[in-house]
C-alpha positions in Angstrom: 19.2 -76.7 26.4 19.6 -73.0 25.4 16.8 -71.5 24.0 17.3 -68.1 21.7 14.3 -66.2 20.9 14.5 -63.8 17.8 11.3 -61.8 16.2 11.1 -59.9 13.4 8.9 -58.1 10.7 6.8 -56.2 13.5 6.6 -58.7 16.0 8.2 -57.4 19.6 10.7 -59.5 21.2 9.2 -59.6 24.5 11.0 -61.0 28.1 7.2 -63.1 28.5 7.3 -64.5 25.4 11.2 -65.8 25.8 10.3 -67.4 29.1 7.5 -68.9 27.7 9.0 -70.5 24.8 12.1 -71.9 27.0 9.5 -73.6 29.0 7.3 -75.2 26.3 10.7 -75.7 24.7 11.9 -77.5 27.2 8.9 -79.5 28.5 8.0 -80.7 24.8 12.3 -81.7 24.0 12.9 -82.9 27.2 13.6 -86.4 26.3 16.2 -84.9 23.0 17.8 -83.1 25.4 21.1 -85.6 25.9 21.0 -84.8 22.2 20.2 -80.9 21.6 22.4 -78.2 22.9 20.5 -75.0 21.9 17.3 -74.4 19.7 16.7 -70.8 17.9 13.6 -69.3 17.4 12.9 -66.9 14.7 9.7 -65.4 14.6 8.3 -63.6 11.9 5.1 -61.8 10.6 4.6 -62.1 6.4 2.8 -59.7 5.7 3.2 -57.0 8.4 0.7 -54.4 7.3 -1.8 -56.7 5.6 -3.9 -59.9 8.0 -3.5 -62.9 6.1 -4.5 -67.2 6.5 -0.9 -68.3 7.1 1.0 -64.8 7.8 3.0 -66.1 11.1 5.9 -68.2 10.6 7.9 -70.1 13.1 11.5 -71.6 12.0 13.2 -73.5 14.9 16.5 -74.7 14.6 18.3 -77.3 16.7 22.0 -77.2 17.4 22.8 -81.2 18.0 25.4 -82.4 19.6 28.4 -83.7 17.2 25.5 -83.6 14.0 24.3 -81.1 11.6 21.5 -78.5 12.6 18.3 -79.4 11.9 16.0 -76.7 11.1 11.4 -77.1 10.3 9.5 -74.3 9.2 5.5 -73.5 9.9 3.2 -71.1 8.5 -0.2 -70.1 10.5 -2.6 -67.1 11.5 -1.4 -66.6 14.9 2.0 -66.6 16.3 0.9 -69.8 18.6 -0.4 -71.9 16.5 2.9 -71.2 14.3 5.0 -71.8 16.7 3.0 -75.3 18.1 3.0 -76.0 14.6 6.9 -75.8 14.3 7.8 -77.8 17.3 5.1 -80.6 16.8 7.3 -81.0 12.8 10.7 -80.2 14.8 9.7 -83.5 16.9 9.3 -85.4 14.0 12.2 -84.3 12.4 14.1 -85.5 15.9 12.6 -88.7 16.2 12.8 -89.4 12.0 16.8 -88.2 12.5 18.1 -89.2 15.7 15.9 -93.1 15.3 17.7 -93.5 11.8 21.1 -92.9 13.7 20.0 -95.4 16.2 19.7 -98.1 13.7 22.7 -97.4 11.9 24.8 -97.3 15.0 23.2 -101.0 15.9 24.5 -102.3 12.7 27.6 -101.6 13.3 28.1 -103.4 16.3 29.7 -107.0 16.3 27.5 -109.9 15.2 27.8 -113.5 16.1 27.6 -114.1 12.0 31.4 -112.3 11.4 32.7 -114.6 14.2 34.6 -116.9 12.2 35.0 -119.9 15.1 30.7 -119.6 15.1 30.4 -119.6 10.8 32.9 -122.8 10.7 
């Protein structure tokens, strides 16, 4: 899984804080990872002049394979708990998406109860 790290809004795009973000990336993902084939980062700071409660913001977005990009937002004082934040929703949004396509994929397998030999 590719990870792509983007800042903006006065935060530096540093080498450290790309290599540390593919790890924890890929340590808390690793069991979407059949399923995910790059995830951007995008970093930002609100207000970058002014401190504020929730100033950070993390958006990660998750290239799947064959599926739509799914994409969480999280606002918080520091640029770690933002981007926790974000990955802790994005793995809710995988396991909410990607167990919904399970199920739907089980129901469309064959069923003894269309077997006409088995109904008569």
């Amino acid at each position: 899984m590719l990870v792509q790290v983007n800042t903006g809004n006065g935060l530096e795009n540093k080498e450290a804080l790309e290599r540390w973000a593919d790890e924890f990336l890929n340590e808390a993902l690793a069991r979407f990872n059949q399923e995910i084939t790059r995830i951007e980062v995008q970093l930002t700071d609100e207000n970058s002049v002014k401190n504020g409660a929730a100033d950070r913001r993390c958006m990660l977005e998750a290239r799947l394979n064959g599926h739509a990009p799914l994409a969480v937002n999280h606002h918080a004082a520091t640029q770690d708990e933002a981007f926790r934040g974000a990955t802790q929703r994005l793995i809710n949004l995988l396991d909410h998406t990607l167990g919904k396509l399970d199920r739907h994929e089980h129901r469309a397998r064959e069923t003894i109860r269309k077997d006409p030999s088995i109904v008569e």
